[in-house]
C-alpha positions as CSV (number, residue, x, y, z in Angstrom):
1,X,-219.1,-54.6,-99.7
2,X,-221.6,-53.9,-102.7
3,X,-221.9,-56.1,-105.7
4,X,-220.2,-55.9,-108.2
5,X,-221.8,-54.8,-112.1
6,X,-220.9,-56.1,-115.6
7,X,-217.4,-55.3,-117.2
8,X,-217.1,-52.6,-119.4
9,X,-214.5,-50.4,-121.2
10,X,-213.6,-47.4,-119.6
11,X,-211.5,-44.7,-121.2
12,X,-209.1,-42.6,-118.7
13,X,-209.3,-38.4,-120.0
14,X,-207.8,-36.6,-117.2
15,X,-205.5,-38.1,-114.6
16,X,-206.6,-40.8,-112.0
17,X,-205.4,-42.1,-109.4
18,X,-206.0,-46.3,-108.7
19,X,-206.3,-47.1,-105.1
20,X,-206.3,-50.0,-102.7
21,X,-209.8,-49.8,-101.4
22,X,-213.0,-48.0,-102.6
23,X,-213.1,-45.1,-100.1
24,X,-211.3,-41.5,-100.2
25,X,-208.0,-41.6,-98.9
26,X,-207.2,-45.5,-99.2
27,X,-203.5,-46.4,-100.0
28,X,-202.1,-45.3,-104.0
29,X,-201.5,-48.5,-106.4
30,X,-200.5,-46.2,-109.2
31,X,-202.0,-43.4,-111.3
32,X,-203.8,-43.9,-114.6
33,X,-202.6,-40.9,-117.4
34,X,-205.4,-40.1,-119.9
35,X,-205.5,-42.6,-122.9
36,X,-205.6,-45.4,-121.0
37,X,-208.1,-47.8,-121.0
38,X,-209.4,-50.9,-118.2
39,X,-212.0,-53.0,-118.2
40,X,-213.9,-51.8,-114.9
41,X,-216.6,-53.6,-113.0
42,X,-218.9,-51.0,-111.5
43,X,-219.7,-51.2,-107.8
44,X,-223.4,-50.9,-107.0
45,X,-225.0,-48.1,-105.4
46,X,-221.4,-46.3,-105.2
47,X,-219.5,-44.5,-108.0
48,X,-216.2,-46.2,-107.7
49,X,-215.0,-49.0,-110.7
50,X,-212.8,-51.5,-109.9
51,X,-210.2,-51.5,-112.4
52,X,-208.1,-55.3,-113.1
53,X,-204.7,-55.8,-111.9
54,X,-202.1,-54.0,-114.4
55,X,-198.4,-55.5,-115.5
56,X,-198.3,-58.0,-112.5
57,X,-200.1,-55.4,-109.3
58,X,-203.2,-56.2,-107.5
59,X,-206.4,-54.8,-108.8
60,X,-207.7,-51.2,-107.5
61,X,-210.4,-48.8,-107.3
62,X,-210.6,-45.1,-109.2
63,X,-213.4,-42.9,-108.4
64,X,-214.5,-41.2,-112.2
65,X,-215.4,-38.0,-110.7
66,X,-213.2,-37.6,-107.6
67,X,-212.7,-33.9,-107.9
68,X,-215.8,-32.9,-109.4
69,X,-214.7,-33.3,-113.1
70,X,-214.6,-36.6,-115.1
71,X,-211.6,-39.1,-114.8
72,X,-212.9,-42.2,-116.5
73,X,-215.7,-42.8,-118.8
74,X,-217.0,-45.6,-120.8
75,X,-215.4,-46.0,-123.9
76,X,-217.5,-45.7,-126.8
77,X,-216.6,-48.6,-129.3
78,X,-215.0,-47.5,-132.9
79,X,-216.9,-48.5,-136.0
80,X,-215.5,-50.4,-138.9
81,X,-217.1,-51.6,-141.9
82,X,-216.1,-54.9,-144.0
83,X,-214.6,-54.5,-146.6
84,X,-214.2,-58.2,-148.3
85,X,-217.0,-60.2,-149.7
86,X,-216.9,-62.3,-146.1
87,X,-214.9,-62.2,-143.0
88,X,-214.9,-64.4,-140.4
89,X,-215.0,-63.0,-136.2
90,X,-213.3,-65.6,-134.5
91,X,-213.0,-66.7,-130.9
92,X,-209.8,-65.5,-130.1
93,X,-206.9,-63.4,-132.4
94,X,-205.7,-66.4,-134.9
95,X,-206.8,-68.0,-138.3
96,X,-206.8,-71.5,-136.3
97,X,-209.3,-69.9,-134.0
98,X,-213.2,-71.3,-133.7
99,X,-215.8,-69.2,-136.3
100,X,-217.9,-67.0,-134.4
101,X,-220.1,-65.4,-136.8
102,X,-219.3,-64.6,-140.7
103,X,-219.9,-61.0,-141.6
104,X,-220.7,-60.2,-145.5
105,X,-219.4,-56.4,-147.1
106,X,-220.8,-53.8,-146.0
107,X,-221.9,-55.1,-142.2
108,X,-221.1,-52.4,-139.6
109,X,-218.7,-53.5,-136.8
110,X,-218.5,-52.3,-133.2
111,X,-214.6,-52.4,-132.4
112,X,-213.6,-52.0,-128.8
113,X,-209.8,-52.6,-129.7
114,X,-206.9,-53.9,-131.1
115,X,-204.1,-56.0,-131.0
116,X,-201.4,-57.8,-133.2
117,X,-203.6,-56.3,-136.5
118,X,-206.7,-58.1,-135.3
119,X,-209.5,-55.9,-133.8
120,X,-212.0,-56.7,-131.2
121,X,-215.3,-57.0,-131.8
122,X,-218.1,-56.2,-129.2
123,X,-221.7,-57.0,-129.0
124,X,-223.8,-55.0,-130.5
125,X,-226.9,-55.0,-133.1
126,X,-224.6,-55.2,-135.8
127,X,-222.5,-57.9,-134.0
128,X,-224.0,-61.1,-131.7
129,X,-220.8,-62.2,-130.2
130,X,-217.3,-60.9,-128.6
131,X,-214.8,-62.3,-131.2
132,X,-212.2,-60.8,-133.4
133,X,-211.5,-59.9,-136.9
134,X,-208.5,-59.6,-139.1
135,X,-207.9,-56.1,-140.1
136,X,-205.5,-57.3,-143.2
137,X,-205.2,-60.4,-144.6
138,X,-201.6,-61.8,-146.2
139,X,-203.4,-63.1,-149.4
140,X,-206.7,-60.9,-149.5
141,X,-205.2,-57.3,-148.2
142,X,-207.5,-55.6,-146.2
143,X,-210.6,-56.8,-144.6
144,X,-212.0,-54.2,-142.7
145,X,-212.0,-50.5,-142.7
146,X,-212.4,-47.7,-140.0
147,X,-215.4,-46.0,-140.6
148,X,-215.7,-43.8,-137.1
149,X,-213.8,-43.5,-133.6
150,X,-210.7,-44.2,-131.6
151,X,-209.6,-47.7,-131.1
152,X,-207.4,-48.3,-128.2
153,X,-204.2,-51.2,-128.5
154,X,-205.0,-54.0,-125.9
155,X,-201.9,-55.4,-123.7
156,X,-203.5,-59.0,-123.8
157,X,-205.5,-60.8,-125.3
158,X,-208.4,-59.9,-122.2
159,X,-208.8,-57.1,-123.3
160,X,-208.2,-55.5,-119.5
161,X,-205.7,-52.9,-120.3
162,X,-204.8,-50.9,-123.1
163,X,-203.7,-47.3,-124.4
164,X,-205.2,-45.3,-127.5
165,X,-201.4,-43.7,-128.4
166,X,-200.0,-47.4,-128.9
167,X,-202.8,-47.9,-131.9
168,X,-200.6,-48.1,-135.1
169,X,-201.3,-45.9,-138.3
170,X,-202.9,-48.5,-140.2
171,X,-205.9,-49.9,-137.8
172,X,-207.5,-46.4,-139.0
173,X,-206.5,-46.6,-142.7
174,X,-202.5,-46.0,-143.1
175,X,-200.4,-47.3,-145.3
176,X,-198.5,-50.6,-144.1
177,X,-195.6,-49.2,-145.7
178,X,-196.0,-45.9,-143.5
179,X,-196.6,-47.8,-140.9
180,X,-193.4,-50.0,-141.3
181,X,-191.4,-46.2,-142.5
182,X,-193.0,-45.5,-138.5
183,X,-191.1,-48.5,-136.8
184,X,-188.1,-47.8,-139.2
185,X,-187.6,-44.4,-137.3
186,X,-188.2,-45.5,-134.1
187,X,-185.5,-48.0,-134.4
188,X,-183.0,-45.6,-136.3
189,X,-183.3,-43.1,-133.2
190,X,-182.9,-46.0,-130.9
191,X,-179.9,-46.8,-132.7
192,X,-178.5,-43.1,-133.2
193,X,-178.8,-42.8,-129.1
194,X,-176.8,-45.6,-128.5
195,X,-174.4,-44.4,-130.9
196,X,-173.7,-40.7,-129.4
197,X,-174.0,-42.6,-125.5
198,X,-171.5,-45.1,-126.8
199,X,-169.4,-41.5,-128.2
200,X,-169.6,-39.7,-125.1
201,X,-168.6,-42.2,-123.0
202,X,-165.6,-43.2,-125.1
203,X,-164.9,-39.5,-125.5
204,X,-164.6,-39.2,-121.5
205,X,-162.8,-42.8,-121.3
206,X,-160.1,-40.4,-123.7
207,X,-159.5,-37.7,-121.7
208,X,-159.2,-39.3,-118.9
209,X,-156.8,-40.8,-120.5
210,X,-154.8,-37.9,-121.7
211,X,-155.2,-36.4,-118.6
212,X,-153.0,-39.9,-117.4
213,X,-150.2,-39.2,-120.1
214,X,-150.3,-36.0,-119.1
215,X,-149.8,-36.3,-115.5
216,X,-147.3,-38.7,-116.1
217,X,-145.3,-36.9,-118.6
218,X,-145.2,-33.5,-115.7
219,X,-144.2,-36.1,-113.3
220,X,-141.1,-37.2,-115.2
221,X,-139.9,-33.9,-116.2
222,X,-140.1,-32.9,-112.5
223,X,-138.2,-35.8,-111.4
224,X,-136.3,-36.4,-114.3
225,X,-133.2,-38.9,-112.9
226,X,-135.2,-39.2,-109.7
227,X,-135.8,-42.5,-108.4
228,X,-137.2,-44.9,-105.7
229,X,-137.0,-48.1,-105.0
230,X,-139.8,-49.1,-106.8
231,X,-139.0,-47.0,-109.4
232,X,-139.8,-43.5,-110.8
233,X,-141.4,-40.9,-108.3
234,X,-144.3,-38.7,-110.4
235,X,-146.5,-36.0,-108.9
236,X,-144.5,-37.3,-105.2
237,X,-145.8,-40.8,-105.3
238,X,-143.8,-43.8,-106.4
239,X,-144.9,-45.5,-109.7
């Protein structure tokens, strides 16, 4: 088996399949939609990427040009610019976190993603280190502002899987009140579907019960007098 390259970013843009092993026709894992983004490690002197276990699988293979057109690229890192006097890039998302570097207004960031309102930084000529910054502070608002590109929403920490649709509004700008009037919604049509599920199934709960009164009711004024043993006889059975 060949050696494996550096990590990178890849972004999925058309649909791609992950496989066991790194040869046409090896066993399915699961199938990448476009959006998506991994953290590959090129295999040398072949064009398949090895793509990091997802949500508790095994790790795979994707070929970015099975079927002649692209699948998977490298992902091209966002750029962001600072926006307070100083900010610091820390070693991991948290303000308890070890400094990395301290970037003054103005610098140009290389983002590669985001998560929990802190962006990843990658290395670039405008950044030495991997480390992350906060994109809005409690006390000092915001920190950093998108200048140019997409930046995907990390799962972890890693950095080994993400999605470009789960980015919030306000990594590229928005309002945190839109974004906030954004989760609102979400959580107000959550709540209206449980609400008409919770209607429809107490509608069928009543007439099913009706159609018990009413059964019941026919039964009686059939065999009105009529009894058993047990008691009254409705529909020719015994209740």
């Amino acid at each position: 088996e060949g050696e494996l390259g550096a990590a990178a970013l890849f972004r999925v843009v058309a649909r791609t399949d992950v496989q066991k092993s790194p040869e046409s026709g090896a066993g399915l894992l699961r199938v990448l939609q476009p959006g998506a983004v991994f953290r590959g490690r090129p295999r040398q002197g072949s064009p398949w990427v090895q793509v990091p276990p997802s949500a508790g699988g095994e790790a795979g293979w994707v070929h970015p040009a099975a079927f002649g057109k692209p699948s998977a690229e490298p992902a091209a890192p966002a750029r962001f610019h600072v926006a307070h006097k100083a900010v610091m890039v820390r070693a991991s998302p948290s303000l308890s976190a070890r400094i990395v570097e301290i970037k003054k207004e103005g610098d140009a960031l290389p983002v590669e993603g985001h998560l929990d309102g802190w962006l990843r930084v990658c290395p670039g000529e405008a950044c030495g280190a991997h480390g992350w910054v906060l994109l809005r502070h409690p006390q000092f608002g915001q920190l950093v502002k998108h200048a140019q590109g997409e930046v995907p929403t990390f799962a972890s920490q890693e950095g080994a899987n993400g999605h470009y649709e789960a980015t919030p509004p306000a990594v590229y700008g928005g309002s945190h009140s839109a974004q906030v009037r954004d989760e609102m919604k979400a959580v107000l049509s959550a709540m209206r579907e449980e609400v008409v599920a919770r209607e429809h199934k107490a509608h069928e709960a009543r007439v099913q019960f009706d159609l018990g009164v009413e059964k019941i009711a026919k039964g009686l004024h059939a065999n009105a007098g009529k009894m058993s043993p047990s008691g009254f006889y409705v529909g020719g059975e015994p209740i």
